[in-house]
C-alpha positions in Angstrom: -12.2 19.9 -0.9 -8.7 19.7 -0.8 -8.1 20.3 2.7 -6.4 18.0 4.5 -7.8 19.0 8.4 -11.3 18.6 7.7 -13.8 16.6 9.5 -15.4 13.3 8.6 -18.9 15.0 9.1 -17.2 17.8 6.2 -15.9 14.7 4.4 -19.5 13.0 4.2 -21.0 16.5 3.1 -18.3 16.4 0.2 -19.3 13.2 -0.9 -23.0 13.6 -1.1 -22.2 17.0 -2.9 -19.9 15.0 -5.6 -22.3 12.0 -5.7 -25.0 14.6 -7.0 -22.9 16.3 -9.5 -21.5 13.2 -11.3 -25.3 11.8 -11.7 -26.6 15.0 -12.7 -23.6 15.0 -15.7 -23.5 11.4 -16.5 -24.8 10.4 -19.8 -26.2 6.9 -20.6 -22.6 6.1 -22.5 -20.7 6.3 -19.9 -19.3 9.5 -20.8 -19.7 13.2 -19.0 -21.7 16.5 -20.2 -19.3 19.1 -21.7 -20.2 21.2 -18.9 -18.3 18.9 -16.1 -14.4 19.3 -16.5 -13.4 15.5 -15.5 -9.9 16.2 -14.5 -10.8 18.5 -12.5 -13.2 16.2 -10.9 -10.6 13.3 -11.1 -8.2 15.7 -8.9 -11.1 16.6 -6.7 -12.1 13.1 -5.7 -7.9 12.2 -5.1 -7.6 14.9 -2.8 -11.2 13.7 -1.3 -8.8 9.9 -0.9 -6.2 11.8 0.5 -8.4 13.6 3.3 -9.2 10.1 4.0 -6.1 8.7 4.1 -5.3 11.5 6.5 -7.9 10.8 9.0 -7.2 7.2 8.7 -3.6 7.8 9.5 -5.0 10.2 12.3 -6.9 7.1 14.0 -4.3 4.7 13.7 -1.8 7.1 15.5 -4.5 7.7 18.1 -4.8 3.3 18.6 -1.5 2.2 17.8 0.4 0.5 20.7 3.7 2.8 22.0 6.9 2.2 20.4 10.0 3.2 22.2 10.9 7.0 21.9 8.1 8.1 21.4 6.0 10.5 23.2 3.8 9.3 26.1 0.2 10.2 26.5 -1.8 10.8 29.4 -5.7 9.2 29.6 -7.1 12.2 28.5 -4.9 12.6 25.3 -2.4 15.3 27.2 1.5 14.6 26.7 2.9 13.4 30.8 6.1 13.3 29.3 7.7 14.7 26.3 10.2 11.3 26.2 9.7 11.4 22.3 10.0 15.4 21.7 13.3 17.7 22.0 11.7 20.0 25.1 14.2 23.4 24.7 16.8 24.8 22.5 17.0 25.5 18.5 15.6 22.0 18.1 12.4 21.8 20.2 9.6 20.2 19.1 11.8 18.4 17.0 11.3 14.3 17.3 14.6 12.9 18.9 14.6 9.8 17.1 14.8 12.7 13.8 17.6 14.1 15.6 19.6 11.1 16.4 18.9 9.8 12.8 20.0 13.6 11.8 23.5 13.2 13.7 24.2 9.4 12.3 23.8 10.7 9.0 25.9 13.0 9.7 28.7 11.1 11.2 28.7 8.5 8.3 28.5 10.9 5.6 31.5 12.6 7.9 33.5 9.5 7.8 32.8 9.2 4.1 34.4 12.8 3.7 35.6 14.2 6.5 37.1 16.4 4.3 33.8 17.8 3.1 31.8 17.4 5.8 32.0 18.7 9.1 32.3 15.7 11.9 29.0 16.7 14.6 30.9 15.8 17.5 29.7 17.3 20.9 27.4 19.2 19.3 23.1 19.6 20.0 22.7 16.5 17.7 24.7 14.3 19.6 23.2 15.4 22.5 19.6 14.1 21.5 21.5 11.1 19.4 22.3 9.9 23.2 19.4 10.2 24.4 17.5 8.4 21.8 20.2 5.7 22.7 19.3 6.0 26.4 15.6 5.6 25.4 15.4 3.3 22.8 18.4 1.1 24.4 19.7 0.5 20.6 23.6 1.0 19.6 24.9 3.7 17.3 27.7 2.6 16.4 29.2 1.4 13.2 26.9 -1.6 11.7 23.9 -0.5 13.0 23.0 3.4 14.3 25.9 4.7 11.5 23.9 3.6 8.4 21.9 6.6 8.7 18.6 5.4 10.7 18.7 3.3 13.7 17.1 0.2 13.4 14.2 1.2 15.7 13.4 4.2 13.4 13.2 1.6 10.4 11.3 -0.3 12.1 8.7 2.9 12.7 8.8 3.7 8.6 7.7 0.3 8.4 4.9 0.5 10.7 3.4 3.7 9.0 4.4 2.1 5.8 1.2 0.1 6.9 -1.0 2.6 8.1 -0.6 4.4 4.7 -0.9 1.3 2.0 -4.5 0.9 0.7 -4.3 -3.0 -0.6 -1.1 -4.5 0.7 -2.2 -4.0 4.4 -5.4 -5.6 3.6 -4.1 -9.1 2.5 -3.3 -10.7 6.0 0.5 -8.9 6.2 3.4 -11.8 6.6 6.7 -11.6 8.7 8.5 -14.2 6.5 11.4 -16.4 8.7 12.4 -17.7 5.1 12.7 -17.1 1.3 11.0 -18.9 -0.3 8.8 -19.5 2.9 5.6 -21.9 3.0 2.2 -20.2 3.3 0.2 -22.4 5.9 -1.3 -24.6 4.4 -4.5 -26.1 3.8 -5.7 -29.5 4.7 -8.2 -29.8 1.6 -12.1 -30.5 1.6 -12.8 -32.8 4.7 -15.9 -35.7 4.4 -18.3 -36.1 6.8 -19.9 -39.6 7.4 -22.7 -41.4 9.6 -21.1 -42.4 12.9 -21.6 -45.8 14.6 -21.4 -46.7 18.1 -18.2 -48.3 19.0 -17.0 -48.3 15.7 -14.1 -46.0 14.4 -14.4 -43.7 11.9 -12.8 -44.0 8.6 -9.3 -42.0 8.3 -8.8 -39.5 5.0 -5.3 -38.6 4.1 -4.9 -34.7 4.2 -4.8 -33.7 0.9 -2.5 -30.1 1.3 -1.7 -27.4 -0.5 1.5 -25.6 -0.3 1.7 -22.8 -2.0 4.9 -20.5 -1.1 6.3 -16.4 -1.0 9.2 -15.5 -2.8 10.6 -12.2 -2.2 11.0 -9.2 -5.3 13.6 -6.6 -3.9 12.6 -3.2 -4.4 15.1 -0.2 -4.2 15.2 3.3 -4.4 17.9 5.9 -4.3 18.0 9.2 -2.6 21.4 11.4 -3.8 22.1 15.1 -2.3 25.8 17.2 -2.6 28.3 16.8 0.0 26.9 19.8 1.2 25.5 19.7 4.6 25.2 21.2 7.7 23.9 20.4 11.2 20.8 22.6 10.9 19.6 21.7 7.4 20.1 17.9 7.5 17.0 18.2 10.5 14.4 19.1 8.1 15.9 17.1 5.2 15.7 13.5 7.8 12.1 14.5 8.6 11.3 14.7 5.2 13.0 11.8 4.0 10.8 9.6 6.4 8.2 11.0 5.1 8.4 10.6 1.7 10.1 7.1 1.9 6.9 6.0 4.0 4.8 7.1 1.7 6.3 5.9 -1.4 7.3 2.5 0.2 3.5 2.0 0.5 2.6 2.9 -3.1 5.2 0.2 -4.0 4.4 -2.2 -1.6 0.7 -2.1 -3.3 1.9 -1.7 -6.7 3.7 -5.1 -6.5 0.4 -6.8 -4.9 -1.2 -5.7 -7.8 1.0 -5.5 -11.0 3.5 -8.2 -10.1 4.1 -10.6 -13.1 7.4 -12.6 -14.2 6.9 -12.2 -18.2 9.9 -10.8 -19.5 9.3 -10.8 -23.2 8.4 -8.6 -26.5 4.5 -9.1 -25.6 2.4 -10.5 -22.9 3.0 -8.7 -19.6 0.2 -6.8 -18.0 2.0 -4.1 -17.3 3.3 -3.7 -20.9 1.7 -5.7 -23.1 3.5 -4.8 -26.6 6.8 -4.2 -25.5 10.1 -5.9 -23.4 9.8 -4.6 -20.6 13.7 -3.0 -18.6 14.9 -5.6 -17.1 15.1 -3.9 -13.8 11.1 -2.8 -13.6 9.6 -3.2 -10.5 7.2 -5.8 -11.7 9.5 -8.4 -13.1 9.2 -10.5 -9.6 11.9 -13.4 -9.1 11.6 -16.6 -10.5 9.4 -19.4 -9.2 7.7 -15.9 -6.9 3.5 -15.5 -7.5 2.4 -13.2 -10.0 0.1 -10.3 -8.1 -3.6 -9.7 -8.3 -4.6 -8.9 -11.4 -2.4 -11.6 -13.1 -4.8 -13.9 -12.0 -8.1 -13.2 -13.7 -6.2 -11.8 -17.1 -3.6 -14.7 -17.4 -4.0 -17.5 -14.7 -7.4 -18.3 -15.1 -9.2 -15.8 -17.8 -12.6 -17.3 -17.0 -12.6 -14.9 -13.7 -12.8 -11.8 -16.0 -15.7 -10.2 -16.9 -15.5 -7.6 -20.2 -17.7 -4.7 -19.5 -17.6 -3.5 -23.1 -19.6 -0.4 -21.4 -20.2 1.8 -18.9 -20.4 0.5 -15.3 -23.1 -0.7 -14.2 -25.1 -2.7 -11.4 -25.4 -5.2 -13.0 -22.0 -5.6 -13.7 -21.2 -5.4 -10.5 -23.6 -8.1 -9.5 -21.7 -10.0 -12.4 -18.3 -9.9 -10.6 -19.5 -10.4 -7.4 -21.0 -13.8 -8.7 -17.9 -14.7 -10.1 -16.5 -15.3 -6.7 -19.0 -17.4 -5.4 -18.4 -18.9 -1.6 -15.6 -16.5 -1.5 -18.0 -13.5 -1.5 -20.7 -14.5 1.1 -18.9 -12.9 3.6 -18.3 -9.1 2.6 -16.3 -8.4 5.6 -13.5 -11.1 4.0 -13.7 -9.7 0.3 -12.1 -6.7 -1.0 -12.8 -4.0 -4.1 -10.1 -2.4 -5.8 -10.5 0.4 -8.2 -8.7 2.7 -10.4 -10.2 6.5 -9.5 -12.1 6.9 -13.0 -14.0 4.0 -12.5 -14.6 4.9 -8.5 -16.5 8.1 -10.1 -18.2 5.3 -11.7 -19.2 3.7 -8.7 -20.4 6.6 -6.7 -23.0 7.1 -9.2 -24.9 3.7 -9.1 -28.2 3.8 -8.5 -27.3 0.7 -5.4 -25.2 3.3 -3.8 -26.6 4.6 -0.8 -26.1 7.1 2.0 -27.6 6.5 5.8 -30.6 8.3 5.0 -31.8 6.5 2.3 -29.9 3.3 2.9 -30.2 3.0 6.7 -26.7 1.6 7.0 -24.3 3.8 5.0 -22.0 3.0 2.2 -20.7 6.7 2.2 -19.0 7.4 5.7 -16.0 9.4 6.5 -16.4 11.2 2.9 -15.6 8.4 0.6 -17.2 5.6 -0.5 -16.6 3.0 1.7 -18.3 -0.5 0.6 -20.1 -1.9 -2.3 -22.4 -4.7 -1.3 -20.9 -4.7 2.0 -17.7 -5.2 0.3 -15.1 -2.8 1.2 -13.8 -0.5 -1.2 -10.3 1.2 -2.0 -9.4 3.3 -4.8 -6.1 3.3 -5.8 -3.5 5.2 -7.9 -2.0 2.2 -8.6 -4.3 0.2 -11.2 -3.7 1.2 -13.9 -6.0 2.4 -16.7 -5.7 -0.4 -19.5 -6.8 -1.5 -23.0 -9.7 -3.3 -23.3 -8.2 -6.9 -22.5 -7.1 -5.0 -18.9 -3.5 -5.2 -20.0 -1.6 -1.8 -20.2 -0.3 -0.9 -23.7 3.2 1.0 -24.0 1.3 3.4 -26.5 -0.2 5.6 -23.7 -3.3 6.9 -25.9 -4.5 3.4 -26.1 -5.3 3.1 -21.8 -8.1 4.2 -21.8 -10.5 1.4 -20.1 -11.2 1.3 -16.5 -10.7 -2.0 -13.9 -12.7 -3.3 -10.9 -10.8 -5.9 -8.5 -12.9 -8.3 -6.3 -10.9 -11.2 -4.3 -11.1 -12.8 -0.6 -8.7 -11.6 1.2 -8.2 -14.7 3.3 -6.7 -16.2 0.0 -4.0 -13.5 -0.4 -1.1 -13.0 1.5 1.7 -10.2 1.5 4.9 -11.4 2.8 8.2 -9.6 3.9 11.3 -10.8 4.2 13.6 -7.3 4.8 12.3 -4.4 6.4 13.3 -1.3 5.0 16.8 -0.9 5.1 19.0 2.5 4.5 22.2 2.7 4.0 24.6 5.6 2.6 27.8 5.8 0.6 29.4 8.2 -1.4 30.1 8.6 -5.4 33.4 11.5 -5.8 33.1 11.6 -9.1 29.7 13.3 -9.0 30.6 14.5 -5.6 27.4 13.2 -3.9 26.3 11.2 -1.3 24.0 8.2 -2.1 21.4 6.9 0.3 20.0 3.7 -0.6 16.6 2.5 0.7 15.5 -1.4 -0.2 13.4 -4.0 0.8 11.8 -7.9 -0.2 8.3 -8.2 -0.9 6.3 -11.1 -1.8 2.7 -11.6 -2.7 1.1 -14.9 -2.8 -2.1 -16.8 -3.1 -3.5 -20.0 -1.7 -5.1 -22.9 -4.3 -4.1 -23.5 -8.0 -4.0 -20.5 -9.7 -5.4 -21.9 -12.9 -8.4 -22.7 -11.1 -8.5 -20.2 -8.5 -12.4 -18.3 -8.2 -11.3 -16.4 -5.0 -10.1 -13.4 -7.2 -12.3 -11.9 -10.5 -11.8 -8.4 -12.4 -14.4 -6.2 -14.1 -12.2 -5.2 -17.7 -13.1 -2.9 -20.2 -15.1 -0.4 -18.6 -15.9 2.6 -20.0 -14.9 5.8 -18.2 
């Protein structure tokens, strides 16, 4: 199951194989037979996500419009051109926009210490480095290309960043102009009246709301020796975009979910009987919006539901009503799940595949919607104690957590795009490269009074 090339119609056969096994083993508690090892099952169903991920990721490449540099296709999916792709020498196949980031790093870390490092001159890099130039029509020179990555190859980490995050990409995505910056606003609950002929209608003052996004900076730092070479620093670029898009999506959901300003001995969900470092990720600015699940276990409490037991349907129906209006239309709400209590999920009894169910909730070899509702399980919530809060004593997280919100009602904002820059520490003799970037997440309404967003707590897994 954990190969990452199979097919959806594989992917759907894995699924209904899994959703089998887990009812056959689950016990009225909650809990598993001794004969089912649940970590391995836990691992089983992430690299089932992963699969997913992959085909998603697969489609999106397939739709997304053409950025410059990149390779052009024909109608029938065959490369015209190979704009986008070294075509000969010890490099092809290589992407040039790799190369010409390869050669920049190479020429800043040069100018760093030249004495150290090799300056790349005329060699293949710069070769490719000018014809990304040529393609891309960006400069290369120092304040823009020398940092490391030309801006046009940020700006393509930060496109996949979005084909690869599960919740953040999901809550209407915001270019913010500002920090803070306004998020439009509503003109309140409008009232309707009898109309007569020739007489004017009776004006209402708009009653707005103007809640705002406040950017958290996030950063991360990559360090290698002064150690390198032309040929090396190829696959170390490619594999530096790679693991920076991947991780800048796991962060840009981890702060939708987890963010929350209390910096104190006890009360923050993310560590709930302990002061949290001041530098952790979820310590958002102040006067920025707390993330998701602040709002049902703090904001406005009476949006949680306790479990107290093993999930259920009716549970489920339980959270679902706790949204109200904002849950008539699945296609605008949203599920969010850690992965014990998606094993959970696949084995209710309302979970259905086509043949049973006529419309599927299992497609693509994961289960897709609750309800209608769609569903995405991710790494990043947390197992918790029973009030949904994570305790420092790991032993004590033991309790699964369902999200439900609209996702009209949430918005992720960003203010700076991944940015990479490189410098140099002698003392430790290494280079440093230094990725960062703002993120907000916001809401619309009073928070206090919000019923948009609700959490199942306490679930047994």
């Amino acid at each position: 199951m954990q190969d990452l090339h199979k097919t959806a119609e594989d992917l759907v056969k894995d699924i209904a194989e899994l959703r089998d096994l887990v009812k056959q083993n689950l016990k009225p508690d909650g809990t598993f037979e001794a004969t089912i090892d649940q970590t391995k099952l836990e691992f089983v169903v992430k690299g089932m996500i992963e699969a997913q991920r992959q085909l998603i990721i697969k489609e999106y490449e397939a739709s997304k419009p053409l950025r410059k540099g990149e390779p052009i296709q024909s109608s029938d999916g065959e490369r015209q051109t190979f704009k986008g792709l070294a075509e000969s020498g010890k490099f092809k196949g290589k992407k040039i926009h790799d190369l010409a980031a390869a050669y920049n790093l190479l020429a800043r870390a040069h100018a760093l210490a030249p004495d150290k490092v090799q300056e790349p001159g005329q060699s293949a890099l710069k070769e490719y480095a000018d014809l990304y130039k040529e393609q891309a029509m960006t400069t290369t020179g120092a304040g823009s290309g020398a940092e490391v990555i030309n801006v046009d190859i940020a700006d393509e980490i930060w496109h996949d960043v979005f084909a690869e995050a599960m919740v953040a990409k999901n809550l209407t995505p915001r270019k913010m102009t500002a920090d803070p910056m306004p998020i439009a606003a509503g003109w309140g609950a409008r009232t309707w009246k009898k109309g007569t002929q020739n007489t004017a209608a009776t004006a209402q003052d708009a009653t707005t709301e103007k809640p705002q996004l406040k950017t958290t900076e996030q950063v991360t730092e990559v360090d290698w020796s002064y150690t390198l070479d032309e040929d090396s620093v190829v696959e170390l670029v490619a594999e530096l975009k790679a693991d920076l898009t991947r991780s800048a999506a796991e962060q840009a959901d981890n702060l939708c979910l987890n963010a929350d300003s209390t910096n104190a001995a006890t009360g923050n969900i993310n560590l709930d009987d302990a002061d949290p470092a001041d530098d952790s990720y979820y310590l958002v600015e102040s006067g920025a919006q707390d993330g998701i699940r602040h709002l049902y276990l703090v904001d406005n409490t009476g949006q949680s539901v306790s479990a107290a037991a093993s999930l259920s349907d009716t549970l489920m129906e339980n959270l679902i009503a706790k949204l109200g209006k904002y849950a008539v239309r699945p296609s605008e709400a949203l599920i969010v799940t850690d992965i014990k209590s998606y094993l959970r999920l696949v084995a209710l009894a309302n979970v259905r595949t086509n043949d049973k169910f006529g419309i599927g909730t299992i497609q693509n070899g994961i289960l897709t919607h609750y309800a209608g509702i769609p569903i995405v399980p991710s790494d990043q919530m947390p197992l918790t104690e029973a009030d949904g809060k994570v305790s420092t004593t790991a032993s004590l997280n033991t309790k699964g957590q369902i999200v439900l919100l609209n996702r009209r009602m949430w918005r992720a904002g960003y203010r700076r795009f991944p940015t990479l820059e490189i410098d140099r520490d002698i003392r430790g003799r290494t280079f440093w490269l230094v990725a960062s970037m703002r993120v907000a997440i916001g809401c619309r309404g009073t928070r206090s009074t919000a019923s948009h967003t609700a959490g199942l707590i306490n679930i047994t897994v």
